[in-house]
N, C-alpha and C positions, 0 to 999 in steps of 0.2 A: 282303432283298427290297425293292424302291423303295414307296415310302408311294403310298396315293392321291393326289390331287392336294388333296384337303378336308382330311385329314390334316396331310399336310406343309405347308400354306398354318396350319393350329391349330399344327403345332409351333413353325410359326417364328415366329409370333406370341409363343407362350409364350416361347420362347429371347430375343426380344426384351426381353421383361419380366424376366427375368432377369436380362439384360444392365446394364439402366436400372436395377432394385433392385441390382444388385450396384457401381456405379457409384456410387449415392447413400451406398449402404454404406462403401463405401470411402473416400470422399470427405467423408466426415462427422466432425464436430473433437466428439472424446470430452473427458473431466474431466480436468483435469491433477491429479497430485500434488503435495502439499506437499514443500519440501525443508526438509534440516539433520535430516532423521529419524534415530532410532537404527537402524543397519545391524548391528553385532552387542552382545555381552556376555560379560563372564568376572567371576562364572560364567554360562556359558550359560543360558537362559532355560528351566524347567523337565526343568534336569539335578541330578544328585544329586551330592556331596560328602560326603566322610566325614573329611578334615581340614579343619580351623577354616581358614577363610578370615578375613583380614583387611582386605581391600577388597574393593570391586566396580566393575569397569570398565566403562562408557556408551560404545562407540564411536560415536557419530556422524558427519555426514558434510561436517562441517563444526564448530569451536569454538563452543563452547556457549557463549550471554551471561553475561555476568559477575552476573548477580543470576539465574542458574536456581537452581532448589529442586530438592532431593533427599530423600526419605527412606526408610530402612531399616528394614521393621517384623516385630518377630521371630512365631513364633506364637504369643504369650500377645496380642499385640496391643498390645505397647509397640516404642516407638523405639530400634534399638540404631546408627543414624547417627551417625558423630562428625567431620560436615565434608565438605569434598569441595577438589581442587581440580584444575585441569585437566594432565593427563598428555602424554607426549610422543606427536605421532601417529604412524601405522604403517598399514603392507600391508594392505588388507583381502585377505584369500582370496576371496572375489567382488566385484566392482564390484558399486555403488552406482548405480541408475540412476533421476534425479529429473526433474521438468519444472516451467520457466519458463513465466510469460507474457509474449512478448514481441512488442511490438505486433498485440495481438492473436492471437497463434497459440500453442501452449503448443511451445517449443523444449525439446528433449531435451537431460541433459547426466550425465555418467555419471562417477562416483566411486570410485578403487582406493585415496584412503586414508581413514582413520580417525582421528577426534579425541575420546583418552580424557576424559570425567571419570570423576576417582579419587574414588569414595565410601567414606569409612574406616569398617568395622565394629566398633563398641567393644567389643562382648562377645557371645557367645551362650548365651543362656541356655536353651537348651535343643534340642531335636532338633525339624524339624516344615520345614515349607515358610514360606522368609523372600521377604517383597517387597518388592522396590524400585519406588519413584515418582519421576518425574522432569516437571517441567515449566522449556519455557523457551521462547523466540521466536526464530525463524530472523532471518536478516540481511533478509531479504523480507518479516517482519513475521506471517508465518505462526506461530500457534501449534503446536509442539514437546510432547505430553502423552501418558503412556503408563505401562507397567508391566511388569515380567518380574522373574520367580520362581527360586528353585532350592530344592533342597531339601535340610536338614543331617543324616548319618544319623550325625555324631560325639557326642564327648563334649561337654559343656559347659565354656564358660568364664566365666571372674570377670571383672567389666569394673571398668577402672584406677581406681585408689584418686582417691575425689573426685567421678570423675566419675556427670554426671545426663543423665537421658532429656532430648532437646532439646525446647522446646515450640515454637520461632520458627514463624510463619508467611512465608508467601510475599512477598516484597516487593509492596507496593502498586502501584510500577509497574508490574511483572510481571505484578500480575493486571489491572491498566485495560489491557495490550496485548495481552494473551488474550482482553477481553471484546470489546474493538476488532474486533479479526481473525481472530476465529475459530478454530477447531480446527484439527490434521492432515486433512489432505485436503480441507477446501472448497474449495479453489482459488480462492484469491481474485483477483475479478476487476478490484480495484482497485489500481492502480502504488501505492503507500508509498515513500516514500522511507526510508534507510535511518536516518537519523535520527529517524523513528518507533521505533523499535524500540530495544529496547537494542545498545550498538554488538557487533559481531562480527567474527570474521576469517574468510569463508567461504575455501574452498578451490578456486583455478581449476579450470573445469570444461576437460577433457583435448582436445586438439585433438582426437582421432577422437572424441567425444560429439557427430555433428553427427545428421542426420538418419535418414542411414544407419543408426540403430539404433532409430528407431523404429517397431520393427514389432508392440510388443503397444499394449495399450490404453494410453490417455495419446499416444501421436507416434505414427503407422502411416508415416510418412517417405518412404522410397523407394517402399513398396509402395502406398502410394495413388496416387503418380505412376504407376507404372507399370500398375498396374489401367487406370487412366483411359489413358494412351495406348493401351493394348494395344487398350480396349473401341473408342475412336476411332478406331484403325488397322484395326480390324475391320471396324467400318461404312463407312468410308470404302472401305475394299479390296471390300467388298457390294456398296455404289452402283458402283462401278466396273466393274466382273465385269457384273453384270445391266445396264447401258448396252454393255459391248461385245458383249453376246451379244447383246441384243437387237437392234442394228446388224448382226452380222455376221450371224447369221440370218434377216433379213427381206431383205438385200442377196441370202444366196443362195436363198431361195425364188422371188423377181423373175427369179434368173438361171435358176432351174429352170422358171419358167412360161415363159420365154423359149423355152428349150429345148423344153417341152411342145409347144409351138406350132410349131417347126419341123421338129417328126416325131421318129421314133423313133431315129434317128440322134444327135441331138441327146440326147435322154434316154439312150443307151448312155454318153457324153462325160462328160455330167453326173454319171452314175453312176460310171465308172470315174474321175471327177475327187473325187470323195465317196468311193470308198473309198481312194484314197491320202491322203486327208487325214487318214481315222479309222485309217491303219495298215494297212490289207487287202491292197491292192493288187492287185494281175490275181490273189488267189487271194479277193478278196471277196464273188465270185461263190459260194460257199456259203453261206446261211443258217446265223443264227448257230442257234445249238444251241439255246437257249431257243425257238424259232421253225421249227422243223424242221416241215415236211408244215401248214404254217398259211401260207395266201394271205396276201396286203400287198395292199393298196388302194392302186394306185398310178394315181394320175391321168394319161389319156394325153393329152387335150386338150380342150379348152373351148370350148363352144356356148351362145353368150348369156349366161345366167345360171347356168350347170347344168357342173358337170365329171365327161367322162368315165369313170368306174375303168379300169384294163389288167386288172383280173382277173376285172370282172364286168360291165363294162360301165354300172352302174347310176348310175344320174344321181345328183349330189349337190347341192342347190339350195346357191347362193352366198349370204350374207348383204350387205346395202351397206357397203361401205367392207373389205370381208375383203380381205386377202392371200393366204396359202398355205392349203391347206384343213385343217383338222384332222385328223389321222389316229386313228382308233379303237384302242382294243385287239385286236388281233389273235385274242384267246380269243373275244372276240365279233362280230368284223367278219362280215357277210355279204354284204356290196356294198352293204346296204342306202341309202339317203338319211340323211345326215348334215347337218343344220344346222350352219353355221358362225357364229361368235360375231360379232356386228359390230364394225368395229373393230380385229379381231384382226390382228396381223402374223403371223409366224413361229407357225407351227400346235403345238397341245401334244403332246407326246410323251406318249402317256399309257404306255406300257410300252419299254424298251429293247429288246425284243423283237423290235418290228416294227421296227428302225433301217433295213435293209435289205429290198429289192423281189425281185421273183424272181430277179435277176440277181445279187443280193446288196448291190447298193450303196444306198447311201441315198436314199429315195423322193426327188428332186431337186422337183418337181412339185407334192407335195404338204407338207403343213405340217412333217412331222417333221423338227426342226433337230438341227444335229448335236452333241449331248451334248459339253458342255464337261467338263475334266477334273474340273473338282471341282462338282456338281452342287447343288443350292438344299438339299438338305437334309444332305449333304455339310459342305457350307462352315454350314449356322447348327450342326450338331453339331459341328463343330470350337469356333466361335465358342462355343459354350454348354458346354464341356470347356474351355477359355481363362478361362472366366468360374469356372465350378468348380472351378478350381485354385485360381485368386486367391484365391475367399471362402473357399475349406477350409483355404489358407495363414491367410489372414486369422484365419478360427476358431481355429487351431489357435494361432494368436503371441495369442489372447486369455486360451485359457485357459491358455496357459504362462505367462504376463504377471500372471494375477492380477488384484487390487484396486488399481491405482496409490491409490487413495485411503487402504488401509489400508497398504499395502508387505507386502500379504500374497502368496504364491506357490499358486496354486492345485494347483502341479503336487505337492508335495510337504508343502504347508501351511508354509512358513518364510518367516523376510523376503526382501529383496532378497538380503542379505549372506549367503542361507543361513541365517542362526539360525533356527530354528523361530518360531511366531507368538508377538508379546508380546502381553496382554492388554491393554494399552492402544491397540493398533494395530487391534482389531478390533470396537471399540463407540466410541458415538457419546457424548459426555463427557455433555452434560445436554441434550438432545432429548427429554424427556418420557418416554426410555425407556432405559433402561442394560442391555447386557450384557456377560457378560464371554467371552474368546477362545473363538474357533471357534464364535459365534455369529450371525457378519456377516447370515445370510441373517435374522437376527431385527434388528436394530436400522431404530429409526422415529425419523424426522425432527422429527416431532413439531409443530406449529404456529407453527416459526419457522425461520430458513432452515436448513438440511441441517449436522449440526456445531456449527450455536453453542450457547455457553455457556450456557444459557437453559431453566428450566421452560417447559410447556407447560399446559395445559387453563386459561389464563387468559382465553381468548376464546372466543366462543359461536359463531365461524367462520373458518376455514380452510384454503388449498389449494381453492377455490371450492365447497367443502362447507359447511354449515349444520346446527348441530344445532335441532331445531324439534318444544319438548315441547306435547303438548297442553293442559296445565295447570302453570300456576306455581307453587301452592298446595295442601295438604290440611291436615286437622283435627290435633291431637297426640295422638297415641296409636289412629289409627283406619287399618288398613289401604287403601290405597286402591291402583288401579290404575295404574301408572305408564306411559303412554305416550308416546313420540316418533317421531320421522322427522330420517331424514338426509338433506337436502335438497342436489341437485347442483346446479350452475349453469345445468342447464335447468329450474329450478323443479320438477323432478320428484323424489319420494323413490326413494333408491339403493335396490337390492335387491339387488346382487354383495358379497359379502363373502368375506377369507380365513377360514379358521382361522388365528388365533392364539394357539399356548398352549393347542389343545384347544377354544377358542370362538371362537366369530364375533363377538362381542363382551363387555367388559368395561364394567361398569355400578358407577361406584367412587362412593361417595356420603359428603360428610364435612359436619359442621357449621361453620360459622365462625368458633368458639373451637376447630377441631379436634377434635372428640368426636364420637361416634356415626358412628363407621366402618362402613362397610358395604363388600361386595366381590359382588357380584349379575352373575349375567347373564341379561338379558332373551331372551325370544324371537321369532322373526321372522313375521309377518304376510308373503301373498304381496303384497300393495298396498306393504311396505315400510314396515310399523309394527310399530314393536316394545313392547312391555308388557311388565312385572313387580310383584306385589307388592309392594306399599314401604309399610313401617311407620315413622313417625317416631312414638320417644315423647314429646319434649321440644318447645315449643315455642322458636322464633329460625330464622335462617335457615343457611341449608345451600347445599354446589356440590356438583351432577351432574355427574361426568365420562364421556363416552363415549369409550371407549378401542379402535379399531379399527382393521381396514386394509382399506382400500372397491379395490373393481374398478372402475379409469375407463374411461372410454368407448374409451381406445387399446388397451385389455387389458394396463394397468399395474396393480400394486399402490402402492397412493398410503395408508401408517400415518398416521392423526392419531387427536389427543386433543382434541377439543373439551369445553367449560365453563359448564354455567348453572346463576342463582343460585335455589332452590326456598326456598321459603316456608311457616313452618307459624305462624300466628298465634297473637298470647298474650302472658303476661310472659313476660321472658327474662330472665335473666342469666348472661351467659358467663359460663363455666367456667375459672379462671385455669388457664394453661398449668404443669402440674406441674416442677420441677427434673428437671438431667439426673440418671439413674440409670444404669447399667450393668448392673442386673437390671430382671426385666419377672416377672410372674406372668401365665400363662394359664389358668386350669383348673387340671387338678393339673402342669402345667411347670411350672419355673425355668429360664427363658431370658435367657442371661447373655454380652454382646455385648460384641466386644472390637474395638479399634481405636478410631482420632482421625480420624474426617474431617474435612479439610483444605481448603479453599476452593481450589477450579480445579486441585485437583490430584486423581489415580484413587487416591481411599484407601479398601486393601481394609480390610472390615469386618467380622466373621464374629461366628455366631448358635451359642451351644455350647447345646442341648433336654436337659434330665435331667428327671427324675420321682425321686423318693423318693432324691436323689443318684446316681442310675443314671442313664447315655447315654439318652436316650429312641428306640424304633429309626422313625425321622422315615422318612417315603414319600412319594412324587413327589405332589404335588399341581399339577394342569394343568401336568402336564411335565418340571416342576423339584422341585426339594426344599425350594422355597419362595419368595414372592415379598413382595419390599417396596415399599410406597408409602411417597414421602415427602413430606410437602405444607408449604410454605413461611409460616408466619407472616406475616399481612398480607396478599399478593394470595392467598393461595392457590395460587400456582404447584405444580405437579404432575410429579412424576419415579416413573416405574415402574419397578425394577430386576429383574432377575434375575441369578442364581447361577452359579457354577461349575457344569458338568454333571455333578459326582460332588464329595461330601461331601469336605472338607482335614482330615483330621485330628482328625475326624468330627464335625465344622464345619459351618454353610449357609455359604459366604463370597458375598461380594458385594464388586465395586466399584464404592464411590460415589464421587460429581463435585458437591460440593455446590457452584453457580455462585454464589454470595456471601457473606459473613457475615449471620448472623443466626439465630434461633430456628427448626428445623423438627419437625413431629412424624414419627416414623416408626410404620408399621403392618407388621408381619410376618404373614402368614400362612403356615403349617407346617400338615401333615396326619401323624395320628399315629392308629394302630389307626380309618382311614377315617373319623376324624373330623376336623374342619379348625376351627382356633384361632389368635387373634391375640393378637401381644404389641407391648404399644404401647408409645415412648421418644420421650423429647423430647432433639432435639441442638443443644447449642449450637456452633455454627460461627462461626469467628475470635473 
């Protein structure tokens, strides 16, 4: 049934709007990804094995620089790596598809082989899930860092007579070019030459890797082109359509008031010239069927200002400057006087109904023009079906497309290459926040750019947020009320927040010799202040971290960690930072941590809880099975990690990315029979 006229004038306004968002949409240049990524692994990245492997192969997508690092960590939490070196390449079973930035635009380019390194496994010492780490620098100068697993269900073997655990760290180069340029997936948006980097043999990208394939996130290619011409050829073909009709309909109203005037002779003419036009012909002298036994207001002729009707006679006042008269709805026509719009040419059809006069043909005389094939609400729901194909194509190549920043697969959770997701590919290395795979929708930025190497809560503002305590200072040993505001860049305090991890925020409070760890969350005031209890018992000074993810003003989640320095006056003297241990005492635990973390590389690190030498049975606290702060010697820099989402071997695991050498304390908190306990270690890194 045809729209009103207010209607259809609202639809196609909206179709408009449509049109324009979906144009912007399309046309809009997403994050590219890094290249040289790992595309698959053997053994595959959490598959199982029951005969002793002796290597593990890296396919990458391109040769790996000649000082990358590798290593092989069994579950007891020692090294059973014995070397690596680079393998012959080969076939992937899926291309590899990466993005360039090239003058400015990110170019697509797409990869069908593979370039092993061979990691030699020396021994395995037992049954349990082994990880590999791998860190190196693409030929573009992009940091290459990451992680993938498999699991041993065989026997054990003796590793070769002589041989020892490796302790080497990372080449120094290696890490100044990771601290340089960042992670996997920033996208770096500065040229490097490739003498920045350690040298490489990347791998020609394939003549068909041109545009034409960028249709998920990272290169949309053809399909943005053709969006945008389609949406253009649309409006252009609108503007066009609405000038000829409104030409050819005001020409024949002219020739039908012509005819009005020169009798009724004339208006027969008119009419049987109007119905061969619309198809009728000498049989359009019936009323169309919607219109049966309902009069037409058909104007017979003109006196001053005032026109005629043929069916009723009734005078219809002309408006200055009107052309054809407007013809009513026929449901309500009574002959009555009809105002005409001023200005108007070619009169509105308000129903298709009254198209034709008693005689059948089209009221020639008065305004009704004669319905063009494809009608104004016609052509914009064509145009706004055009448009909704696009963006549901578009949709639909995003979410088959994934994270180009992690090379994770949405559709199936696997890399590009197919392999399932590696752990390293789906958290952000030292952003203030660590997680590990299949946790992407949790990893934050943290207080410096998106990816880099880098603690956070060392600064009191951030991402144009402000943390802003009411007081600097309290007494030692005397509870007082702790409050703040997180102030946005309209001077006003935020009041949108996620949950994260079960709170809205995280309230991490540590001394400046590292001691007197606290793990609090405050509560929110509607004005956007927040307060908690906060007992210091010691006097010296202390950092606040507020650890949160704020709702901005676009309706983004925007995670930061901001850092301020609190104050309890007195004598002081720090607390020397104790030697590393590899047990920790909570309570009645013995929590006994295995792994080496390793500077700029993802080294898993696992938390084995016993009580009285029994498993302790460890329960999800905010989420997880447990979470670690680790806060850095000196500036205080701040990295929050979280865990696998299910115990390893009945394990908390973690992978950490410590971004330097030097002394950090770590804080564990575990929850056990609903009570929550921490176990604290100092690591020495490099």
């Amino acid at each position: 049934m045809p729209l009103p006229p207010a209607l259809r004038r609202i639809v196609s306004g909206l179709l408009a709007l449509v049109l324009a968002a979906a144009i912007a949409v399309l046309t809009s240049a997403p994050p590219a990804a890094a290249h040289g990524t790992l595309a698959t692994a053997t053994p595959a990245d959490g598959s199982a094995v029951s005969r002793p492997p002796t290597e593990v192969r890296l396919y990458f997508t391109e040769r790996v620089a000649a000082n990358a690092y590798f290593t092989i960590t069994a579950p007891g939490g020692g090294r059973v790596d014995d070397g690596w070196t680079n393998g012959e390449p080969k076939p992937l079973d899926k291309p590899v598809r990466e993005y360039f930035l090239v003058d400015g635009k990110f170019e697509p380019r797409e990869y069908s082989t593979g370039f092993p390194a061979v990691v030699r496994i020396a021994h395995l010492p037992r049954p349990g899930q082994y990880s590999v780490s791998y860190l190196t620098v693409a030929s573009d100068g992009d940091t290459v860092r990451g992680a993938t697993t498999f699991r041993y269900t065989g026997a054990t073997t003796a590793a070769p007579r002589g041989w020892q655990p490796p302790t080497d760290q990372p080449d120094p180069a290696l890490i100044a070019a990771t601290e340089q340029h960042g992670n996997p997936g920033t996208g770096s948006t500065t040229s490097q030459s490739p003498s920045a980097a350690p040298a490489v043999a990347s791998s020609p990208p394939p003549a068909a890797a041109t545009a034409d394939r960028a249709d998920d996130e990272g290169g949309l290619g053809w399909m943005a082109w053709t969006g945008s011409a389609a949406a253009a050829l649309a409006l252009i073909l609108l503007a066009a359509w609405r000038h000829r009709t409104a030409g050819s309909t005001s020409g024949r109203a002219r020739a039908a008031g012509a005819a009005a005037r020169r009798g009724t002779g004339a208006r027969a003419r008119a009419g049987s010239s109007a119905g061969r036009r619309t198809g009728t012909g000498a049989k359009a002298t019936k009323p169309a069927s919607g219109n049966r036994g309902r009069p037409a207001a058909v104007p017979a002729a003109r006196k001053g200002g005032t026109t005629v009707t043929a069916t009723t006679g009734s005078a219809v006042p002309r408006q200055q400057g009107a052309g054809a008269a407007t013809e009513s709805d026929p449901r309500t026509a009574t002959g009555s006087a009809v105002p005409r719009r001023q200005g108007a040419g070619p009169a509105a059809d308000s129903d298709r109904r009254t198209a034709t006069g008693p005689a059948g043909a089209p009221d020639g005389a008065a305004a009704t023009t004669l319905r063009p094939r494809l009608s104004n609400p016609r052509l914009a729901l064509l145009v706004g079906g055009l448009v909704v194909a696009l963006v549901a194509g578009f949709g639909l190549g995003r979410v088959g497309a994934g994270d180009p920043r992690t090379g994770v697969d949405a559709r199936a959770g696997t890399s590009p290459a197919g392999a399932p997701v590696v752990a390293g590919q789906a958290m952000s290395a030292m952003d203030g926040h660590q997680h590990p795979a299949g946790a992407g929708p949790h990893s934050h930025p943290g207080d410096g750019s998106a990816g880099q190497t880098q603690v956070s809560g060392t600064t009191v503002s951030a991402g144009g947020y402000r943390l802003q305590p009411e007081q600097r200072s309290q007494p030692a040993g005397v509870t007082a009320e702790y409050r703040f505001q997180i102030i946005g860049a309209d001077r006003r305090a935020a009041t949108r927040f996620a949950v994260v991890h079960e709170k809205t925020l995280h309230l991490i409070v540590v001394g400046r010799d590292l001691t007197g760890y606290q793990h609090l969350h405050p509560t929110m005031a509607a004005d956007g202040t927040w307060s908690i209890p906060l007992t210091l018992p010691r006097a010296g000074g202390y950092r606040v971290y507020a650890d949160f993810s704020v709702t901005t003003a676009a309706g983004t989640q925007l995670p930061l960690v901001l850092g301020v320095d609190h104050q309890v006056p007195g004598a002081h003297t720090p607390t020397a930072l104790p030697p590393p241990q590899p047990q920790a005492t909570a309570g009645p635990f013995t929590v006994s941590m295995d792994g080496t973390p390793t500077v700029g590389m993802m080294s898993p690190t696992s938390f084995r809880i016993t009580r009285a030498g029994t498993s302790a049975p460890v329960e999800r606290y905010l989420g997880a099975y447990g979470h670690l702060v680790v806060v850095r010697e000196g500036d205080l820099g701040y990295v929050h990690v979280h865990p696998e989402p299910e115990l390893v071997d009945g394990a908390v695991k973690f992978w950490l990315t410590p971004p330097s050498p030097g002394r950090y304390r770590a804080f564990l908190d575990f929850q056990v029979d609903g009570a929550v306990h921490t176990a604290q270690y100092t690591i020495d890194v490099g």
